[in-house]
C-alpha positions, 0 to 999 in steps of 0.5 A: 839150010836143014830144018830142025825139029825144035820141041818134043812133047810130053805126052805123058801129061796131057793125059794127067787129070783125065785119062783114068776115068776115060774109056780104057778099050777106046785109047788102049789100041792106040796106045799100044800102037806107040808102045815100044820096049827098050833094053837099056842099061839098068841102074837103079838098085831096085826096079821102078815101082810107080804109086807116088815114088819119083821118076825120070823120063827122056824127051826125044825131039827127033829130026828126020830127013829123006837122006837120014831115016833114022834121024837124030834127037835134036831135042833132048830133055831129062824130065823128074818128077817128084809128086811129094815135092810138087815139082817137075825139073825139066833139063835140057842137053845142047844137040852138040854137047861132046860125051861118050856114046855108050855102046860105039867106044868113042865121044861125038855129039849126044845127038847121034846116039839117036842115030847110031842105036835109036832109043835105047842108045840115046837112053843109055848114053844119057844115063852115064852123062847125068848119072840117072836112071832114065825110067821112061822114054818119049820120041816124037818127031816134027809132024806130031808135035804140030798134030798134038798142038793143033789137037789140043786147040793150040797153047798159051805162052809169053814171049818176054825176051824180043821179038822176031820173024821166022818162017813167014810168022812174027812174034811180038813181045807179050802173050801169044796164042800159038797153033801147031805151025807158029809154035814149030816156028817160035821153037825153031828159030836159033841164030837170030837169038842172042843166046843162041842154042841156049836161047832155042832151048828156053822157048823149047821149054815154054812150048813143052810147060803150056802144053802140059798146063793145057793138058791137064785142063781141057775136054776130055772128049779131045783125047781121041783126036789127040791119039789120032794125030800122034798116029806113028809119030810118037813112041814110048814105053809108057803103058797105057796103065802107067798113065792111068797110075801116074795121072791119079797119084802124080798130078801135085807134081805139075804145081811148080816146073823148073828150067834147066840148061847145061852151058860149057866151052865151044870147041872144034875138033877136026873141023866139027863143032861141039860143046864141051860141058864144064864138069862143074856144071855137069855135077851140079845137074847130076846132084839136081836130078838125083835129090830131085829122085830121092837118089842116095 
């Protein structure tokens, strides 16, 4: 059975609370090593200007196989964040939900927008599916996240919804402390789960919520182990100087994160699963993410 990278991170706030004051010249190389530049569709009626305005950022968990290079984002998750509501709304996209993959003229899964056209397809795609602008982009594939994990000395979560056994770990009910390869593990398992892909996105998130409450506490002497395990992994169109601006004016924001998922209709078309989002849903998301971005 094909393994799927469960998590992506957001890099974006282990740096919140610290990256300002550390020394620029000894992150910028790295930082412009993952720098990468999309052309996506703009849709905001006037650029982006950061100083405490609210913004969006897509989460790209991408699965990569020797058969399949480009890989696809079997993570995906709209990230806003608002710093004068103190809050960061985290709302995932099942792998399999059925849109219109804008750039190709037809509908397939979200996933595959990843692979048809990488990032800036992915983006695109998202924007008309949620009726956002996405200002910012995160891709991080499996070996990263296991690397950032390790790098930060592990995170903290509490598993209270059963517990299980995937791939040679166990995880009990209650608090765990979980490395880079147990909390791969804990994020990847699906279909002993009641709630299936639903269920995977929940534990997603809560690996994605400890790091960001890990990174905004720690040592700052880890920011250069953190870089060096990134390395090729990670790619984003964050400069280093829009970190250093979001970590001094954004960090309220990380006082209260919601969790959100998109459920709908399985469906099979010519003999391919896909999840059919129900409209109703899909607008409710739309108005979250828009009054969460002070979006008229």
């Amino acid at each position: 059975m094909k393994r799927k990278l469960a998590v992506l991170i957001i890099m974006l706030f282990v740096f919140l609370g610290g990256v300002g004051t550390y020394a620029y010249t000894r992150v910028k190389a790295a930082m412009d090593q993952m720098y990468s530049q999309v052309d996506q569709e703009a849709i905001r009626d006037e650029d982006l200007a950061l100083g405490g305005t609210p913004f969006s950022i897509l989460l790209l968990g991408i699965d990569r196989t020797a058969k399949r290079d480009s890989g696809r984002s079997d993570t995906m998750i709209v990230a806003t964040v608002n710093p004068q509501k103190q809050s960061i709304i985290l709302q995932s996209i099942e792998r399999d939900t059925l849109v219109e993959i804008v750039g190709m003229g037809f509908e397939d899964k979200i996933n595959h927008a990843y692979a048809y056209g990488g990032a800036e397809m992915a983006i695109n795609t998202v924007q008309q599916f949620l009726e956002v602008p996405i200002d910012y982009y995160v891709e991080m594939d499996m070996k990263g996240l296991k690397s950032l994990i390790d790098a930060v000395g592990g995170i903290a979560i509490t598993n209270d919804r059963f517990e299980f056994e995937y791939e040679g770990n166990y995880f009990p009910m209650g608090k765990l402390h979980l490395n880079g390869s147990e909390a791969l593990a804990y994020s990847r398992m699906r279909y002993e789960d009641p709630e299936g892909d639903y269920g995977r996105q929940i534990r997603q998130r809560q690996i994605i919520t400890a790091l960001i409450k890990k990174g905004s506490t720690f040592q700052l002497t880890r920011y250069e182990s953190i870089l060096a395990a990134l390395g090729s992994h990670m790619k984003t169109n964050l400069k280093l100087g829009d970190m250093i601006d979001i970590s001094t004016r954004y960090h309220p924001a990380l006082k209260l994160i919601e969790e959100y998922s998109l459920h709908g209709d399985n469906t099979i078309i010519d003999g391919v699963f896909y999840l059919k989002v129900n409209e109703e849903q899909r607008l409710e998301a739309v108005q979250r993410l828009r009054t969460h971005l002070e979006l008229e």
